[in-house]
Every structure is written in structure tokens, then in C-alpha cells.
C-alpha positions in Angstrom: 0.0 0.0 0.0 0.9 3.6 -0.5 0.8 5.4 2.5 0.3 9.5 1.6 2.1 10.1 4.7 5.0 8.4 4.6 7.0 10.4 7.5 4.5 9.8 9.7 3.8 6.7 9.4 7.2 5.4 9.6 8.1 3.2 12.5 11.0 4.5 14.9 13.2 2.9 17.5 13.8 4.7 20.8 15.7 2.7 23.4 15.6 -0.9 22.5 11.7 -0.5 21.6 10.0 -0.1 18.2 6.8 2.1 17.9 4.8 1.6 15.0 3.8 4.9 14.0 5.7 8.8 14.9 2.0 9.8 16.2 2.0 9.2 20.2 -0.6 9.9 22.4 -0.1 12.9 24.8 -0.3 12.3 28.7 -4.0 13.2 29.6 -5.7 12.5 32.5 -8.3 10.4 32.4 -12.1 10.2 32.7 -11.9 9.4 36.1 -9.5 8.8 39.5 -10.5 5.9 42.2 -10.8 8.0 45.6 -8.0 5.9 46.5 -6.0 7.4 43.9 -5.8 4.1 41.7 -7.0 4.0 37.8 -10.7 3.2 37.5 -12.5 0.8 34.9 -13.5 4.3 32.9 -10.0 5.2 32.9 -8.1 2.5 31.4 -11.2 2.4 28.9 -10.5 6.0 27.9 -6.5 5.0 27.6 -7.4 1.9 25.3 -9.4 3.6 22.8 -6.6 5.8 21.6 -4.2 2.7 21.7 -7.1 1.0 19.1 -6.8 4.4 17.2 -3.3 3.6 15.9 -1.4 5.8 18.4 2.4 4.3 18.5 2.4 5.1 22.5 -0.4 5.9 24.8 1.0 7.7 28.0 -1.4 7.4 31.5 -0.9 10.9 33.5 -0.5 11.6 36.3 1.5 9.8 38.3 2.0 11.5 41.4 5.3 10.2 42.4 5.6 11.6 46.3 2.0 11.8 47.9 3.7 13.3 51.6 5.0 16.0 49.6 2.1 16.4 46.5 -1.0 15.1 47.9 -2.7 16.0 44.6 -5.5 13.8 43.8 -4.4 12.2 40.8 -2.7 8.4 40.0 -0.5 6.8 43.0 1.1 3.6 42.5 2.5 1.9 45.4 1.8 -1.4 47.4 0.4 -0.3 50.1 -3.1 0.3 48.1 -4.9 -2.6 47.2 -6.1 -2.5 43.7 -3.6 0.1 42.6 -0.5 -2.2 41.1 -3.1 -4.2 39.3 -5.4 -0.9 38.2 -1.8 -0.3 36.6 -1.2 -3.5 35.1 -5.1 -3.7 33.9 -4.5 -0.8 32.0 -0.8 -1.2 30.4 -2.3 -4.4 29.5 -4.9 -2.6 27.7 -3.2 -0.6 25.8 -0.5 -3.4 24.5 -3.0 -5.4 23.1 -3.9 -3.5 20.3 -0.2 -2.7 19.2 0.4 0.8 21.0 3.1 1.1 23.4 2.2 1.8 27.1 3.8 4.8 28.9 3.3 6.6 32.5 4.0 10.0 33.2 5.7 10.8 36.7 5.1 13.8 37.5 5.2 16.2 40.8 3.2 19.3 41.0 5.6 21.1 43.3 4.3 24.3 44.7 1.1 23.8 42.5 -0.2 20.6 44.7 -4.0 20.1 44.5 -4.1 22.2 41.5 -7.7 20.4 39.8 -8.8 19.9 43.5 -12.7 20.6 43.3 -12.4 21.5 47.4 -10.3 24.6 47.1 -10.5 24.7 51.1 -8.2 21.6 50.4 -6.0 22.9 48.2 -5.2 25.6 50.2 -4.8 23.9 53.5 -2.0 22.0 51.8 1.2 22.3 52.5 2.7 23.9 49.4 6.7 22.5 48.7 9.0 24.5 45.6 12.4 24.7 45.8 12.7 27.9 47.4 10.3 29.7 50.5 7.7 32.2 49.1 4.7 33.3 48.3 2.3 31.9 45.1 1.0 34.4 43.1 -2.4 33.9 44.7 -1.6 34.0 47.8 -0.3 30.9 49.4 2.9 30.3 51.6 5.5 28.1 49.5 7.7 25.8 51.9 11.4 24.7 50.4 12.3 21.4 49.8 14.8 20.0 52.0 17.5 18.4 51.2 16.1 14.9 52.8 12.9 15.6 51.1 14.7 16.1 48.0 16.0 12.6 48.5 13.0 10.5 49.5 11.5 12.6 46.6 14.2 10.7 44.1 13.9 7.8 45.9 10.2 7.8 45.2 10.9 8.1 41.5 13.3 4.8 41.5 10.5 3.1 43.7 7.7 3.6 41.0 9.9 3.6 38.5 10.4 0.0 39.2 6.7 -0.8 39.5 5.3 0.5 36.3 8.1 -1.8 34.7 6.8 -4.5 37.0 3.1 -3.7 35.7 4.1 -4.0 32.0 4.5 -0.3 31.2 7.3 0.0 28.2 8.3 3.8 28.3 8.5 6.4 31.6 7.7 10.0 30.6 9.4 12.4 33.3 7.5 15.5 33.4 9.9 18.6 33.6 7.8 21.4 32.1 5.4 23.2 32.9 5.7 24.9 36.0 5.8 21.8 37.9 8.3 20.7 40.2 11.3 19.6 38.0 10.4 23.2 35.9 10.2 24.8 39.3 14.0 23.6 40.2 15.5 24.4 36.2 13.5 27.8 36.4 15.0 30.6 37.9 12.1 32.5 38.4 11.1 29.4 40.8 14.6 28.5 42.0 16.2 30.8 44.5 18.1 28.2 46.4 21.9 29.1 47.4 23.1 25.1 47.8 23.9 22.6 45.6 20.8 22.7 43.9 20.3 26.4 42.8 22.1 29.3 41.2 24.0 28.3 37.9 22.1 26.1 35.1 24.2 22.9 36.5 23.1 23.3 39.9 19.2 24.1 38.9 19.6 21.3 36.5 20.5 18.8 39.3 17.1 17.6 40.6 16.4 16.6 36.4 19.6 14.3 36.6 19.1 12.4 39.7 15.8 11.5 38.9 16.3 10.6 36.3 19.5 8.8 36.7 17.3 7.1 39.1 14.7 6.0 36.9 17.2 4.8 34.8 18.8 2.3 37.5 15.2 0.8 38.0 14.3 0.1 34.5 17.8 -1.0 32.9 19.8 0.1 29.6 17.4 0.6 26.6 14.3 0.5 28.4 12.6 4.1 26.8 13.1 6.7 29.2 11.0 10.5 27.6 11.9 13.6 29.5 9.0 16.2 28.9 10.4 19.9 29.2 9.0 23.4 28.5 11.2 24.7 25.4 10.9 27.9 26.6 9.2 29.0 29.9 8.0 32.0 27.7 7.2 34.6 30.8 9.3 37.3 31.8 11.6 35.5 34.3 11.5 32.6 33.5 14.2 30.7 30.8 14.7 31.4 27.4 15.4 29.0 24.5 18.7 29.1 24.7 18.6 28.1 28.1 16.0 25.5 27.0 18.6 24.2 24.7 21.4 23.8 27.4 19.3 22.5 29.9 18.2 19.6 26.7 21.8 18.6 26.3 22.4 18.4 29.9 19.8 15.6 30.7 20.6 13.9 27.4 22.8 11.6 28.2 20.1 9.7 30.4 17.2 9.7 28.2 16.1 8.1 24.7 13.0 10.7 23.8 13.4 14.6 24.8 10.2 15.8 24.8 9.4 19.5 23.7 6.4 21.5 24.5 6.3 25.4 25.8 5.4 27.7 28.7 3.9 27.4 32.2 0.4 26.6 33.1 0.5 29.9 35.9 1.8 31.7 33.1 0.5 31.4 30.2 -2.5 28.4 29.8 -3.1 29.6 26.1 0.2 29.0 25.7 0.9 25.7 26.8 -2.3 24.6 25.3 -2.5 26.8 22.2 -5.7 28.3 21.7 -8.3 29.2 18.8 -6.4 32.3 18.7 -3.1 30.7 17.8 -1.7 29.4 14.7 -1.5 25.6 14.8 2.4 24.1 15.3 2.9 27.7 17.0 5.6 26.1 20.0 7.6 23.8 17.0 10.2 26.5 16.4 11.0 25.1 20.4 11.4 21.4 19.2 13.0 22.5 15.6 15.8 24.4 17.4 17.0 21.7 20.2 16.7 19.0 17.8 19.9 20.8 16.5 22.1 20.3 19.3 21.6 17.0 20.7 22.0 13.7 19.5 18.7 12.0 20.9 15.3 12.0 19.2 12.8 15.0 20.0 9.6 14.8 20.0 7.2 18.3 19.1 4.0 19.1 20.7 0.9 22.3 20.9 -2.4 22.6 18.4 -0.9 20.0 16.0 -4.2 17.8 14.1 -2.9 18.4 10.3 -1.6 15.0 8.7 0.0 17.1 6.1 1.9 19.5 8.5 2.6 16.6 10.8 4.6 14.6 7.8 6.1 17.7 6.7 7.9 18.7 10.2 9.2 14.9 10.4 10.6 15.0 6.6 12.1 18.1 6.6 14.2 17.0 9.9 12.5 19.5 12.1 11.5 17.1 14.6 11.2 12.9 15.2 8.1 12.2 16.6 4.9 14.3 16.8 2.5 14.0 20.3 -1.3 14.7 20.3 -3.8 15.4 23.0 -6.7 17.1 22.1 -6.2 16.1 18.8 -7.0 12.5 20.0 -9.5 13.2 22.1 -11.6 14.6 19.5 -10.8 11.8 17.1 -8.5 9.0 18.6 -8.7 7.3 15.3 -7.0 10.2 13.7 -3.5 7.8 13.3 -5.3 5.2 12.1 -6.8 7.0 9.7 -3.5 8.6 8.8 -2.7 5.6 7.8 -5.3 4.2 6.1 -5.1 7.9 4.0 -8.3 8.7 5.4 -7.2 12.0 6.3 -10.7 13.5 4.8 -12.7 11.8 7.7 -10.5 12.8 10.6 -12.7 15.1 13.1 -10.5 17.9 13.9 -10.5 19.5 17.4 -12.1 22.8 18.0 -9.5 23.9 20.3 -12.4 25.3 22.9 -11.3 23.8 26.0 -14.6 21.8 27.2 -12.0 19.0 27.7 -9.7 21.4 30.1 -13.1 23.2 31.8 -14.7 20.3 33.0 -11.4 18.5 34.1 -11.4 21.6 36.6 -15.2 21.8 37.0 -16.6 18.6 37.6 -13.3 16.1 37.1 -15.0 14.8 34.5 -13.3 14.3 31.3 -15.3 15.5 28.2 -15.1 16.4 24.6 -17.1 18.6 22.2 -16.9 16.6 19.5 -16.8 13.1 21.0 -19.0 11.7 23.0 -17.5 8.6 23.7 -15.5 10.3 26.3 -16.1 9.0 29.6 -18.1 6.3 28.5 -15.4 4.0 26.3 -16.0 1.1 29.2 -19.5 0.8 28.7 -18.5 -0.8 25.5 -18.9 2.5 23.5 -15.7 1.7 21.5 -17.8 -0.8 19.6 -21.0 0.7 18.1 -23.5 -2.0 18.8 -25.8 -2.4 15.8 -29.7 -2.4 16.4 -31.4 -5.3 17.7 -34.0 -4.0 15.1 -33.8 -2.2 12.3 -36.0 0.9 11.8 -36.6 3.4 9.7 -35.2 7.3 11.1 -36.1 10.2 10.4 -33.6 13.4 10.9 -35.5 16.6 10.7 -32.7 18.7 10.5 -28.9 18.9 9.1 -27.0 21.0 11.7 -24.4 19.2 13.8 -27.1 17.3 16.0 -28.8 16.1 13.3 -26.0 15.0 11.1 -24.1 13.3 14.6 -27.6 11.6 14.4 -27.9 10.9 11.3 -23.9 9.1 11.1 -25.0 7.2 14.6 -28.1 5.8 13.8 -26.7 4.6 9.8 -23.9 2.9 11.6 -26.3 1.0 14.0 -28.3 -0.4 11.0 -31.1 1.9 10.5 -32.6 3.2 7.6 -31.3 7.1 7.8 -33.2 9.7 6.0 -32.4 13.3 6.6 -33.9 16.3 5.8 -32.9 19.8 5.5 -35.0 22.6 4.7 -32.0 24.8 2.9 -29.8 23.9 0.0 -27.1 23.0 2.3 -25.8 21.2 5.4 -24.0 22.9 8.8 -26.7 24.3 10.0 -25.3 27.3 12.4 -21.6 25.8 12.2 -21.9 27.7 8.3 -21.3 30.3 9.7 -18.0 29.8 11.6 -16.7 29.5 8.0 -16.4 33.2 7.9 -14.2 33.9 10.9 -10.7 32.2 10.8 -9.4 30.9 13.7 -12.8 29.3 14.2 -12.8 27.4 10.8 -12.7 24.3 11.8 -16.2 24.6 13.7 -17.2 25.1 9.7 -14.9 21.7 9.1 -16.7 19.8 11.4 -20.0 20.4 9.5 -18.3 19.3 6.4 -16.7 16.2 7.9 -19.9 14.9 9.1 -21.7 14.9 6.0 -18.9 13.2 4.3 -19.5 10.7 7.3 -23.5 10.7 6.6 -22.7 9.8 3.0 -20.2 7.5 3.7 -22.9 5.5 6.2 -25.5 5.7 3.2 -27.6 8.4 4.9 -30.9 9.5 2.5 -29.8 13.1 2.4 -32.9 15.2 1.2 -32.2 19.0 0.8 -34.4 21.9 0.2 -37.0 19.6 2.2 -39.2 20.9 4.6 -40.8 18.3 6.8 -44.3 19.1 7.6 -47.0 17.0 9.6 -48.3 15.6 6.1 -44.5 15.1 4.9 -43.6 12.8 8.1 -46.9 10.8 7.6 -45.6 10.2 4.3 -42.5 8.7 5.1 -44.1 6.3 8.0 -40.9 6.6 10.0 -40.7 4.5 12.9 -38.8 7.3 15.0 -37.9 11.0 14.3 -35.4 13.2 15.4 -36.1 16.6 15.8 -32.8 18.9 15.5 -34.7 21.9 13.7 -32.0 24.3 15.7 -32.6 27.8 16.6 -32.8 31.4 14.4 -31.3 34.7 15.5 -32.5 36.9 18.0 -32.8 40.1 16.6 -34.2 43.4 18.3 -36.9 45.1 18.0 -35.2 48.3 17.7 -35.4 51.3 15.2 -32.7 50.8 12.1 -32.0 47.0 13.3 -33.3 46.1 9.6 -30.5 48.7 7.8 -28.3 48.2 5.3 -25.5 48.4 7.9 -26.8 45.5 10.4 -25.5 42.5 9.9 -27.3 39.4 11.6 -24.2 37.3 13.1 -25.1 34.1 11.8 -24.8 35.7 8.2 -21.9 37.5 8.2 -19.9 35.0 6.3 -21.8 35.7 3.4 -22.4 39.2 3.9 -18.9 40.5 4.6 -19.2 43.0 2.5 -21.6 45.1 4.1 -19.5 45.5 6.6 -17.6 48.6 5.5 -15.7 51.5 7.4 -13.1 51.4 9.7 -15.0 51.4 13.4 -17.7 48.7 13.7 -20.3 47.9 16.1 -20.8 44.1 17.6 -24.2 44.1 19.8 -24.3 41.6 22.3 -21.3 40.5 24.6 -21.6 36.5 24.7 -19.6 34.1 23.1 -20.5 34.6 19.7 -20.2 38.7 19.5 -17.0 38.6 21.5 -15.3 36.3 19.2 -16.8 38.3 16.3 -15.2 41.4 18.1 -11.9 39.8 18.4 -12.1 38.5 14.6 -13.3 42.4 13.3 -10.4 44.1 15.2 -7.7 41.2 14.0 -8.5 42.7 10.3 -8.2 45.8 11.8 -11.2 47.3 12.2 -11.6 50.0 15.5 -14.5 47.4 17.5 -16.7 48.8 19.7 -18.5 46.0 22.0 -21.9 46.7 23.5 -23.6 44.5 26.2 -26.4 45.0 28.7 -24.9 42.9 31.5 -22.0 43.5 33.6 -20.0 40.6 32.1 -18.8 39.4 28.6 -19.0 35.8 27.7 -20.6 34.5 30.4 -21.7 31.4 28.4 -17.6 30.4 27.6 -16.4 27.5 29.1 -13.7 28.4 32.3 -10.9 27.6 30.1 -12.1 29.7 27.3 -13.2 32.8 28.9 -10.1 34.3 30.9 -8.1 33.8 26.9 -11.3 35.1 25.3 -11.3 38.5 27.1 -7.6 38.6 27.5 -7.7 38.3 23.6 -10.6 41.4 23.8 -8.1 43.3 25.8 -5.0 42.5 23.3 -7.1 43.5 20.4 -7.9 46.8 21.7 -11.8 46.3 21.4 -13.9 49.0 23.6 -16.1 47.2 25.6 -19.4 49.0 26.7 -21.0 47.2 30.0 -24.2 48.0 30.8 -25.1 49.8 27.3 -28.8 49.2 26.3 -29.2 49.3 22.6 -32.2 51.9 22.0 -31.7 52.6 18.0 -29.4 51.7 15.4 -28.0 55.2 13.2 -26.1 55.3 10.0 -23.5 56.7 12.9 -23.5 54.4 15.2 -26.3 52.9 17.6 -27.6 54.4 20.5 -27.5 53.3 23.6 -28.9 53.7 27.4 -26.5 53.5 29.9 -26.7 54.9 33.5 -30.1 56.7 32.7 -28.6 58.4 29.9 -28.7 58.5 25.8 -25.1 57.6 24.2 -23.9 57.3 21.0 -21.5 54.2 20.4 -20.1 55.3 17.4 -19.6 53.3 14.1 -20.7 52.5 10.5 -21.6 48.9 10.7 -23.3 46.9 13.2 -23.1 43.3 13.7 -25.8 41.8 15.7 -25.0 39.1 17.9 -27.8 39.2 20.8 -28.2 35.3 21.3 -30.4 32.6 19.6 -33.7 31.0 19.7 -34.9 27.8 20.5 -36.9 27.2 17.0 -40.4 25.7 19.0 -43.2 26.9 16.9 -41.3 23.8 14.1 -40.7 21.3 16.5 -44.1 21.5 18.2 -45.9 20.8 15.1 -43.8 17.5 14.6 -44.2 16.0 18.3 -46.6 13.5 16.6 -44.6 12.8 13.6 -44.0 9.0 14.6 -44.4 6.4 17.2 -41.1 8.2 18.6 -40.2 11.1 18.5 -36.7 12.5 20.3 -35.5 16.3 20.6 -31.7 17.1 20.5 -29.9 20.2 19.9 -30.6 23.7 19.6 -34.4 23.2 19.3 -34.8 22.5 23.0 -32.7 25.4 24.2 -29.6 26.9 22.6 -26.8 25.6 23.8 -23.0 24.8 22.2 -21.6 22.1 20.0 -20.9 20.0 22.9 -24.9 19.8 23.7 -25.4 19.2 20.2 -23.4 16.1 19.3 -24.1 14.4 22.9 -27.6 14.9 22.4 -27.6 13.7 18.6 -25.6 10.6 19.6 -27.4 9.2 22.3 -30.8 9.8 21.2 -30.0 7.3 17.7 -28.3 4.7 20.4 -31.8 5.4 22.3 -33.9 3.8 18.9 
């Protein structure tokens, strides 16, 4: 077979080991953690599925290495606990099985202990250990590592180091970026010690080497040893490349992988984890530069979900091995389908954090674009066909109807789906017009290739009336009709220079001048704002409330209106819109009649639920299910969990 992708596809030795693929699996935590720390049924499920995906290695995180001195809740393994050797066995076992290589990540959080603790009384009762005595940046007393706890620390590294081997894991991943404790000793914004183990880069280095010169004696010669770093702390303070680079060579002697990804999580989240607003592959130049002055392989990480781009960084030398997170969480057949040259039906991540927000919300583990997510061990990887096949109904092609419509084909079921336009998307059309939210637009487009694929009955420019489902005799229909705009009713709304949000994309053009108007502060009008003042327009944003965004996920909101600030848009809180002018709109705000001035307005007040079309179609079949916008309007992550589940439902 030809493989498209040669580069990536190529197998590659590291240690005495053989991976399959140059696409590995990021350490993620995963779906959930046992309250005795150990990894639960859902967990090693969750690891599995992206083994089965093609991933070449599949790294389990965290591994909490020293609970007396990081009593974060995440993954211990020790045997004291019963269940927690063989909860880590159970799971390197899983992931072996289907040809992936299993890896752990040890990791200590350092003065960040109890970081995605849900009890923040907790997290800031506990002890806080860094390498030097301070103060967090929120608040909280930091205690320095002593030199005995520096050694039971290392001695806790050999110890587990010796039991993952033991449970069948094949590769150790040492976590040294990030702001965590290994980062904390090479960083010299951390690391104010005056011993042996601060000062010059060879002392701050130190800590790096004896761990892992200890995980080395556990496992033996040529058992893969990965040493994650930051590149680049990229804060003021912190270490530069350059420094990055020195501190690669120094640990290079003792590892077979070096490991290159970017920032801090306290300093910079968006940056770590690229964002929406960042180009993808942003943090390579990190990887591209060390790879030139060390011998070992480095591998590149940050935003990366392009096959093309992927291959192209390998072939050109830039880098060894490319690592995935979100990409894999959003599709964790993406390798496999890399190598198939399937590249066309990869679902790309959306880069909008509901994975990241409800780790620190609810510690669950979620995706917007995948909702197998939590539920892998419930036998979710498999799509169990219908006991009975019926005939379905979608009314509807947005993003719940089509995840529908591409569920309910694969159980079995005759799929019909109708859209009343002369296209498919529904509101995700309209991303299509702001850049770094294309691939909102892409995910439309990969699911109807999907739907066709499945042999989905696609029927456009069909409106499905009362008499129109009687006609079909559908056993069940789902109603995904969606949602319209909200729009007004103020003086000049319908002028030539409004713009309804959801048609901007193909109405650019009336959006002329160089200061512009958004109306409405949530989600939708402050990314618009962002996307207007990025061509540079001067953006003026207006909102009744006293807060922007409120409906953005907690990951996605503090980048969103740091990206607002950045931008330079004027936000108006508390601004009533009373009248929209060929100079602006104006405005109430503290009992008073403003002018916000501009020559285009783009209107971007919310949606609504579209009831009057559902309501006339409750009695369109023996069953009939709701999903998406057409019960309330919600986000994409609503959409496709509601789509799914109600076709496994018939």
C-alpha cells in the first residue's frame, strides 16, 4: 500500500523498543481517578481507545510520584493500596493489546499541589513544597524542599519507576515542564536556592539528573526513558530558549526521547495549550531548534491535528516524533486513519477547551466533538448495531442532526435526513467566515462526508411538515430543527449596515468602514469582536450585563477577554441598545442616551430555541426525540451528545 504520509507513518526505535507509528498519544488525565488514587475501569477504557486508534504510544498521566509532599489527587502507585498495582497492570495491559506502546508520566506538581482539586478549602490547606520559601502568586505560603525531602522525593521516582516496569508499562515519561516541580527547580524565576541545587544552570539542573538517573537504575539500559520539558518558559523571568537548549543537552545523556512543549500553566495556559487564537504548530520552532544540538530524538507538541503538517515537520528533519492530545481526544482514530489515508474523515479539534473546563469543573473528562468520552468502558468503542432495524427520520442537518444521522446509519437503520436549505452545517456555516474558528465550519463538512459514507438518505431543500412525516411512515424521528437569531426590536436594526451574526460569512461585504459595532457580549459577539479588530477594524463592543461571555467555558473565557483586551476592542458594560443610526447605535447606559459610534453593526444578541417547528412535529412517529438547539440553545458540545445518544436510544 501507498501510504500519503510516509514520514509519519514510519516506525521509529527509541531505546531498545519499536513504535509503529511517529504519532503518540499525549499524557492526559483520564475520565476518572478511584478515591484511593488508583485508575478506574472508565480510565483504562479511555487510555485503550486511543491505543485502538493507531497511536504508537499511549502515555497514562499523572503519576503523582511523592503523595507526603504532593497530595494532589491524581494516580499513585504503590503497594500499600490494594487494587492500585493491578489498576496499573489492567491498564498497560490494555493498551499493549492493540499494538500501541504503554507509557506513564511521573510527575510532581511542586508548589502547585492540588491544583484540579474541586475542594479549594483543600487545596489551600495543603502544604505547598518549591524549591525555594515564598509566596504563590495567589496567595499561598510556598515551603522549600529539604534536602532529605529532595532525597526520598528521588527515591520515590526509582521506587515507581520499578513498579510501572513490573506492571508491563514499556516507556517512563518524566514531566519537567510546565511549572511543575522539575520546571520549578530548572526555572530561575522558581529557583532561589543558594546550595547545591540552585544558582548556575548545572546546579538548577541537578534535581532533572538524579531522577532521572534514578529512573534509569530501575528500569535498565534501553528501556525508553522521555523527559518532557518546556522549550521555553516563555514569561518574563522565566528561561529562554537558549537556556531550554542547554538544559536539553544536559539531561541527554540519560534519556532516549526529549520531549518538547512550551510555557507554564500559571503563566501562560493559552500557551501551553495553544488556543483558537493561535496558529496551529505555533511552539515547533522550540522542538526544531533543540533537535539541532543534541544527539537523541525530540519529539514536538501544541495545536498539531494536520496530517500534512505533521509529515512535513518529520521529513524536513524538524523534529522525530509528533505528540497529540486534544487532537485524540476529538478523534482517537486520527492515526489510524492517517494511515489508512483517510485523512478526509479525521474530526478535527475545535480547540475550545470543554475537555480542560470540565477537568477543573466537575473532574470529569469530556469532549465537544466526541462523545464517547467517559463512557469507552461501557462498550462505546464498539457501536452496537440495532437489535431491530427501523426506519429514522432526521429533521434537520446541523451538527445534531447530522451526529444523528452518522449514529443511527452505523447501528443499521434506515437514515433519511432532511434539510429545509440547499445545504448542510446548519449554524456551524457560519464559523466558516471567521478564521481561527474554521474548523467549527470543518466539522460540518466532515460529518456529512460521514453521513454519506454511512448511506444516509440526504434530502435537501425539504421541509418536513406533519403531512410530509406521515408520508415517510418513520418509525422514530429526530427533531434537530435548531434555533434562528434573536434580533431586536429596535429602530434601524433592519439597515443596510446591520449585519445578523449568523450571516456575516456571506455578507462580509456590508461591513464597510473602519470602526464597527458588535451588539451583544456573549460568546458569539466577542469572538466576532476579536475576529473584526484582528483585520483591523476599531470594534466597539456593547452589552447589557456587567460581564462578557458569560456562556464560555472556564478555560475559554479568561483567553477570550484577554484576547478582547490585546485587540484593543472598547467594551461597553451595561449599554442598552435603544436605535441603530447610520452613525452608530444608541445606547442607554446609567439613565442616559449615548452614542457608540460606528458604521456597521453586527448583531449578535443570542439565539432562539426554533419551537413553533418542533411543536408541530411532536406526533410525527411512534417516537419522537428532541436534540440540539431546538430545546434550548446551547453549544456544540450539547449538540453532538444529544444527537448521539438519542439514535443509540432507537
Amino acid at each position: 500500500m501507498e501510504r500519503k504520509y510516509k514520514n509519519l507513518c514510519k516506525p521509529i526505535k527509541i531505546g531498545n523498543v519499536t513504535f509503529r507509528n511517529r504519532m503518540f498519544s499525549a499524557p492526559m488525565s483520564g475520565a476518572e481517578i478511584t478515591p484511593e488514587c488508583t485508575i478506574g475501569p472508565k480510565s483504562t477504557a479511555f487510555y485503550e481507545l486511543r491505543a485502538k486508534g493507531g497511536a504508537a504510544a499511549v502515555t497514562v498521566s499523572e503519576l503523582m510520584v511523592h503523595p507526603p509532599t504532593d497530595a494532589s489527587h491524581a494516580f499513585h502507585l504503590n503497594t500499600q493500596t490494594v487494587g492500585s498495582v493491578a489498576s496499573f497492570t489492567y491498564t498497560a495491559d490494555a493498551i499493549k493489546r492493540h499494538g500501541a506502546v504503554p507509557s506513564v508520566e511521573f510527575s510532581h506538581s511542586g508548589q502547585y499541589a492540588g491544583t484540579y482539586l474541586l475542594d479549594k478549602n483543600k487545596k489551600d490547606s495543603m502544604v505547598q513544597y518549591g524549591p525555594s520559601e515564598g509566596t504563590r502568586p495567589d496567595g499561598i505560603p510556598v515551603k522549600a524542599l529539604t534536602r532529605e525531602q529532595i532525597r526520598d522525593i528521588v527515591q520515590a521516582y526509582y521506587e515507581n519507576a520499578k513498579l510501572a516496569k513490573l506492571c508491563g508499562f514499556e516507556m517512563i515519561m518524566v514531566h519537567g515542564g510546565h511549572g511543575w516541580l522539575i520546571n520549578q527547580f530548572l526555572s530561575p524565576y522558581f529557583n532561589h536556592r543558594t546550595d547545591e541545587y540552585g544558582g548556575s544552570l548545572e546546579n538548577r539542573v541537578r534535581l532533572a539528573r538524579e531522577v532521572l538517573t534514578a529512573v534509569r537504575e530501575a528500569v535498565g539500559p534501553g528501556f525508553p526513558i522521555e523527559f518532557r520539558m518546556s522549550g521555553s518558559e516563555l514569561f518574563e523571568g522565566g528561561y529562554g530558549l537558549d537556556e531550554g537548549v542547554r538544559i536539553a543537552q544536559a539531561v541527554e545523556d540519560l534519556v532516549d526521547l526529549i520531549h518538547v512543549s512550551a510555557g507554564s500553566y500559571k503563566f501562560g495556559f493559552s500557551v501551553t495549550h495553544p488556543s483558537m487564537f493561535r496558529e496551529h504548530g505555533c511552539n515547533v520552532y522550540l522542538a526544531e531548534e533543540i533537535k539541532k544540538h543534541v544527539s537523541k530524538p525530540v519529539a514536538t507538541i501544541g495545536a498539531l491535528n494536520d496530517p500534512a503538517m505533521m509529515d512535513e515537520l518529520i521529513g524536513s528533519g524538524k523534529v522525530d516524533v509528533v505528540v497529540m492530545g486534544r487532537a485524540l481526544l476529538a478523534d482517537p482514530f486520527l492515526p489510524e486513519k492517517v494511515m489508512t489515508n483517510r485523512e478526509d474523515e479525521i474530526v478535527k479539534c475545535l480547540r475550545c477547551f470543554v475537555c480542560m473546563a470540565e477537568r477543573g469543573a466537575t473532574q470529569t473528562r469530556r469532549c465537544s466533538v466526541n462523545p464517547l468520552i467517559g463512557r469507552e468502558w461501557e462498550g462505546g468503542m464498539d457501536l452496537q448495531p440495532a437489535r431491530k432495524k427501523k426506519k429514522v427520520l432526521i429533521v434537520g442537518g446541523g451538527v445534531a442532526g447530522l451526529e444523528a444521522a452518522v449514529t443511527a446509519a452505523r447501528r443499521g437503520h434506515e437514515t433519511i435526513l432532511c434539510e429545509k436549505s440547499d445545504s448542510l452545517g446548519g449554524i456551524l456555516k457560519c464559523e466558516q467566515g471567521i478564521d481561527f474558528k474554521h474548523e467549527m465550519y470543518e466539522l460540518g463538512v466532515t460529518l456529512e462526508r460521514q453521513a454519506r459514507l454511512e448511506g444516509v438518505d440526504i434530502r435537501l431543500n425539504t421541509e418536513v411538515t406533519p403531512e410530509y412525516a406521515e408520508s415517510v411512515q418513520a418509525d422514530a424521528v429526530i427533531l434537530a430543527v435548531g434555533s434562528t437569531p434573536i434580533v431586536p426590536p429596535i429602530p434601524g436594526i433592519d439597515g443596510d449596515n446591520v449585519v445578523i451574526v449568523n450571516n456575516y460569512y456571506k455578507e462580509k461585504e456590508k461591513v464597510k468602514g473602519d470602526e464597527v459595532i458588535v451588539l451583544g457580549g456573549g460568546l458569539a459577539g466577542c469572538e466576532s469582536a476579536v475576529h473584526l479588530a484582528r483585520e483591523g477594524k476599531k470594534v466597539h463592543l456593547v452589552e447589557m450585563r456587567d460581564a462578557l461571555a458569560p456562556d464560555a467555558n472556564i478555560r475559554h473565557r479568561p483567553i477570550l477577554l484577554q484576547e478582547l483586551k490585546d485587540q484593543n476592542v472598547i467594551c461597553h458594560m451595561g449599554y442598552r441598545g435603544l436605535k441603530v443610526t447610520e452613525e452608530g447605535v444608541i445606547c442607554e447606559a446609567e439613565g442616559k442616551e449615548v452614542l457608540v459610534p460606528g458604521t456597521s453593526v453586527i448583531c449578535a444578541v443570542g439565539q432562539r430555541a426554533c419551537r413553533d417547528v418542533a411543536d408541530t412535529l411532536l406526533d410525527a412517529a411512534p417516537i419522537v426525540k428532541q436534540v440540539g438547539d431546538c430545546i434550548r440553545p446551547a453549544n456544540i458540545c450539547a449538540a453532538i451528545y444529544q444527537g448521539y445518544h438519542a439514535a443509540l436510544d432507537i
